[in-house]
C-alpha positions in Angstrom: 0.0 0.0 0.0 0.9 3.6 -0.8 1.4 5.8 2.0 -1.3 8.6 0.2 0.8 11.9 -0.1 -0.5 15.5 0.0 0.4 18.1 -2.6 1.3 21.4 -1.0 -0.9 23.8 -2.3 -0.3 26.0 -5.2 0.2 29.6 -5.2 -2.4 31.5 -6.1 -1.7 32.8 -9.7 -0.8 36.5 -9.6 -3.3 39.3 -9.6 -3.8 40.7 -13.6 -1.7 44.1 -13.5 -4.1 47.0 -13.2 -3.4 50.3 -14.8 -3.5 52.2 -11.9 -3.5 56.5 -12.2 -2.1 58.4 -8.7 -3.1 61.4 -8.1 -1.1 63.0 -4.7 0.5 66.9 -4.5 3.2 65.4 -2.4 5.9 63.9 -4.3 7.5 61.5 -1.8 3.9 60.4 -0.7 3.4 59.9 -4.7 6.4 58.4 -5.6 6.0 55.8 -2.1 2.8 54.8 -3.4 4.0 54.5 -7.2 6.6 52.1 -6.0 4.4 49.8 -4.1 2.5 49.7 -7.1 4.9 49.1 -9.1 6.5 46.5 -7.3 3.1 44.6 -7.7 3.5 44.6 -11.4 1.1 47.4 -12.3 1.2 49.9 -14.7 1.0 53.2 -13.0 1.1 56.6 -14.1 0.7 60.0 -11.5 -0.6 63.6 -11.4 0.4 66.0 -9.0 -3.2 67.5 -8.8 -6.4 66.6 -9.7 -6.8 69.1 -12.8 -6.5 67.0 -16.4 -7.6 63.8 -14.5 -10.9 63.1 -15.7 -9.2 63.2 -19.4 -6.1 61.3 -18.3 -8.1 58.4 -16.8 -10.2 58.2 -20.3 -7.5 58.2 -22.3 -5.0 55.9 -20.7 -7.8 53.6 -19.6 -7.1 53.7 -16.1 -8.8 50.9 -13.9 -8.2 52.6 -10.7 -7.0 55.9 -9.5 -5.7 56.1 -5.8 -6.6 60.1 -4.7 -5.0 61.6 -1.9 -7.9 63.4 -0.1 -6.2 66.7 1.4 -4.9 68.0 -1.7 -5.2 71.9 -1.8 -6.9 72.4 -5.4 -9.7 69.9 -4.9 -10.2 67.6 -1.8 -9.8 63.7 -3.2 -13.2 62.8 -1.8 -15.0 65.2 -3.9 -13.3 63.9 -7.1 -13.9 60.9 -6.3 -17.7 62.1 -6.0 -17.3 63.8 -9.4 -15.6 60.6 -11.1 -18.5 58.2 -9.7 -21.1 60.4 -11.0 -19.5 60.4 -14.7 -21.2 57.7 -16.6 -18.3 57.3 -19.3 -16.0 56.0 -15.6 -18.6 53.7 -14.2 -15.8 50.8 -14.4 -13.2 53.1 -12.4 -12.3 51.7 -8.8 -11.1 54.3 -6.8 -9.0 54.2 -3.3 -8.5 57.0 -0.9 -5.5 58.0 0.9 -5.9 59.8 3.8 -4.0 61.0 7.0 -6.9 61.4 8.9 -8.1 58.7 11.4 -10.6 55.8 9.7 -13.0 57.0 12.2 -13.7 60.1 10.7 -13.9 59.0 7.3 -16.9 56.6 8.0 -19.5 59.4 6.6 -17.5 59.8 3.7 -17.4 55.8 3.2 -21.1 56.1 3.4 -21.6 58.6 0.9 -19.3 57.7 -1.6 -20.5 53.7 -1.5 -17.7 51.1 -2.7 -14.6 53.9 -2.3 -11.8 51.9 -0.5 -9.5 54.0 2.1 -6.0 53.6 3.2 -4.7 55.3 6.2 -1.1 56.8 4.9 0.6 54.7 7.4 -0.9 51.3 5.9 0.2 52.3 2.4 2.8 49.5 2.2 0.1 47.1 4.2 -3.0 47.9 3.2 -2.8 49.6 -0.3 -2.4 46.7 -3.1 -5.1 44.7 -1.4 -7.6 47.7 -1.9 -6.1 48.1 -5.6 -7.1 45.0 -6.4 -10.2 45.1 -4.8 -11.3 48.4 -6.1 -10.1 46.8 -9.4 -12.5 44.1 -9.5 -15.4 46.5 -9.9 
């Protein structure tokens, strides 16, 4: 008789790359994010602000834009408002960073439905598992 033999289990296959569009007016918080991205395999492209975005993400095809929300030309949370209510971007997954506590993003979580958010301290946690998530949509 044959001593029966498991199989280790296989690794999941990797996640598709995403094109993925940044959009953060700090350049070390951009390019920190970018990297983790990248690392991930994804095709990522960045904006320092918010102005040219709705074009870029149309254009380039973007899957899912991460926004910064305290960004002095327009708050992320109200792009992302203005990108969910543009019917050409229904697709578009969108994640939030934020260094504010989770706590007092909740009503913002409830207004703006499926958004993920990342607390800027999770970003090399908690960020490519919302990508992909928000990706999925």
């Amino acid at each position: 008789m044959i001593p029966h033999q498991t199989r280790p289990k296989a690794a999941p296959p990797p996640a598709a790359p995403l094109r993925v569009l940044v959009i953060d007016d700090d350049d070390v918080a951009r390019d920190v994010i970018i990297d983790v991205l990248q690392q991930e395999g994804h095709q990522v492209t960045s904006l320092p602000s918010p102005i040219g975005a709705t074009k870029h993400i149309v254009d380039q095809q973007v899957d899912v834009v991460v926004l910064d929300v305290m960004m002095p030309s327009m708050r992320g949370d109200k792009l992302a408002m203005l990108l969910a209510r543009n019917p050409k971007l229904k697709h578009l997954g969108v994640v939030l960073v934020t260094g504010a506590k989770l706590e007092e993003m909740n009503a913002l979580l409830d207004e703006l439905g499926s958004v993920a958010v990342v607390p800027k301290g999770g970003i090399q946690t908690e960020l490519v598992p919302a990508v992909r998530k928000a990706g999925r949509r």
